[in-house]
Steps between C-alpha positions, in 0.01 A plus 500: 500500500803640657435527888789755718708298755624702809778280649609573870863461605457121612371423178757648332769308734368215424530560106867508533537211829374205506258531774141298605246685194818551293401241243119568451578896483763406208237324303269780564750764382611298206159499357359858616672857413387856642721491841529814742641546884593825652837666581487378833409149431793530260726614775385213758581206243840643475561501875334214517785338281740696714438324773439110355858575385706683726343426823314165519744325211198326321591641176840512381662822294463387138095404601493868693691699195314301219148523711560907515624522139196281399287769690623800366463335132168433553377845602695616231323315220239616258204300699656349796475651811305854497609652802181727634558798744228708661640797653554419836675856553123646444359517850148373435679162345696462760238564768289260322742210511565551838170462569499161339797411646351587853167329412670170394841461693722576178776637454562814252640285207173300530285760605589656153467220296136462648458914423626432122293217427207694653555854327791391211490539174290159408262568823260575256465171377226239568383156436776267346708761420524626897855499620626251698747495816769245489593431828587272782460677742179404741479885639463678189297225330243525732563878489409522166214266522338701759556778296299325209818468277612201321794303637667122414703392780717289374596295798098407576392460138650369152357729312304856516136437569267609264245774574 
C-alpha cells in the first residue's frame, strides 16, 4: 500500500534541521515514498531557513545553502517531493480557504494546506490509503482533525496513528 504524505512547512524544516520530531520524521521518510506540500508551504520552509540563518544565527551558511540545495533536489526528483497546487487565483478556492482559515485561526499557507488535503488530488482516497498531514503544528493538526482528515503530529506522536 502506498499511502500520500502532505508535509507542512515545519515538517519540512525539520527534514533539513535538526529540530525536536526531526529524527522520528527521518525514519518515517526513509521507509515511506509518495510526498506532496503546496507552493506556499514550499515558500515558508525557505523563509523559514532565511531567517534561522541570517537573522537568529542558529544555522550557519554552508547548513542554510546545502539545506536549500537539498530542498530544491528533492522536489526535483522523480518521486520525492510532489509539489500540489490548487488554484488559489480561482475565487471559490480561495474563498473556501479563507473560510478555514477564519474557522480555525490559520494562516493562508495553512489554511491551504488544510483546503488541498480536503479537495487535492488524493482527497479521494479512504481507509489506509487516506492521506496524511505531516505536521507540527498544534493549530492545523487539530484543524484537520476537526475537519475529519488524517494528521501525524510529529512532536506529540512517534509515528502516524492508524485509522
Amino acid at each position: 500500500m502506498i499511502r500520500t504524505h502532505y508535509l507542512d512547512a515545519c515538517a519540512i524544516v525539520k527534514l533539513l534541521v535538526n529540530e525536536e520530531g526531526s529524527d522520528n520524521l527521518h525514519a518515517y521518510c526513509a521507509e515511506h515514498s509518495n510526498f506532496h506540500t503546496t507552493s506556499l508551504c514550499l515558500g515558508e520552509a525557505l523563509g523559514v531557513l532565511k531567517v534561522k540563518h541570517f537573522y537568529r544565527n542558529e544555522i550557519g551558511r554552508e547548513h542554510y545553502f546545502s539545506g536549500t540545495e537539498l530542498l530544491a533536489g528533492w522536489t526535483a526528483t522523480l518521486g520525492g517531493l510532489e509539489i500540489e497546487d490548487v488554484k488559489l487565483n480561482d475565487r471559490s478556492v480561495f474563498h473556501e480557504v479563507e473560510r478555514l482559515c477564519k474557522k480555525y485561526s490559520l494562516d493562508l499557507s495553512d489554511g491551504l494546506q488544510l483546503f488541498t488535503l480536503k479537495n487535492g488530488a488524493f482527497s479521494v482516497l479512504s481507509g489506509d490509503s487516506e492521506p496524511i498531514l505531516i505536521t507540527a503544528d498544534d493549530d492545523l493538526a487539530h484543524a484537520v482533525e476537526s475537519e475529519g482528515g488524517r494528521v501525524w503530529n510529529v512532536l506529540k506522536d512517534s509515528e502516524p496513528k492508524p485509522r
